[in-house]
BATORVO-910784 format. One line per 8 residues: number of its first residue (from 1); for each residue x, y, z of C-alpha. Coordinates in steps of 0.001 Angstrom, whole numbers. Each point is the difference from the previous one (the first is absolute). Example, Ala and Ser with C-alpha at 12.3 -4.5 7.8 and 13.67 -1.06 7.14 Angstrom:
! residues 2
1> 12300 -4500 7800; 1370 3440 -660;
END
This chain:
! residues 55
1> 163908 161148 129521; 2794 382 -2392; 2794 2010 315; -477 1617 -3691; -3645 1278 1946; 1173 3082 1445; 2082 1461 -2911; -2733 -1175 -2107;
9> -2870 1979 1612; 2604 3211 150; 341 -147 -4020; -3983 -494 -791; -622 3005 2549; 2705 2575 -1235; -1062 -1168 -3546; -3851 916 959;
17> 822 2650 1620; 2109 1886 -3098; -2750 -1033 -2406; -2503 1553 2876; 2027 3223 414; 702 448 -3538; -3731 -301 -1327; -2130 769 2523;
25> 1862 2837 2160; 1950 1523 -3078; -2822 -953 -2605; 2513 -736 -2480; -70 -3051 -2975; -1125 -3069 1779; 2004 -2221 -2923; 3499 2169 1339;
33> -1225 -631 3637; -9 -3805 -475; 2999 239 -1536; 1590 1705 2881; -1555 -2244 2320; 1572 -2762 -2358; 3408 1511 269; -43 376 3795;
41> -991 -3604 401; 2943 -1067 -2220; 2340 1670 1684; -1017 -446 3368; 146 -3981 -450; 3271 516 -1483; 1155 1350 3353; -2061 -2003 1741;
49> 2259 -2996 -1618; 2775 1352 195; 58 641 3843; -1650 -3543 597; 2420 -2394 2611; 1330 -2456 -1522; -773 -3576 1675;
END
């Protein structure tokens, strides 16, 4: 298993998981909860990259 696995699985999950909560809990525009979920996922592997060791 890679190392990019981990930090991987962490971006597609908080990405689901804002597009979940946005459209399905607050019933709100599923085109501005993909967005969202979009947005986190950006950001999150920005961090993710960011914070990686360096070999």
């Amino acid at each position: 298993m890679s190392r990019s696995f981990l930090p991987m699985m962490l971006t597609v999950t908080a990405a689901v998981g804002v597009y979940y909560y946005w459209s399905v809990t607050l019933g709100l525009n599923d085109s501005a909860g993909m967005a969202l979920g979009v947005g986190t996922a950006v950001v999150l592997s920005a961090l993710f990259a960011r914070f990686r060791t360096k070999k």
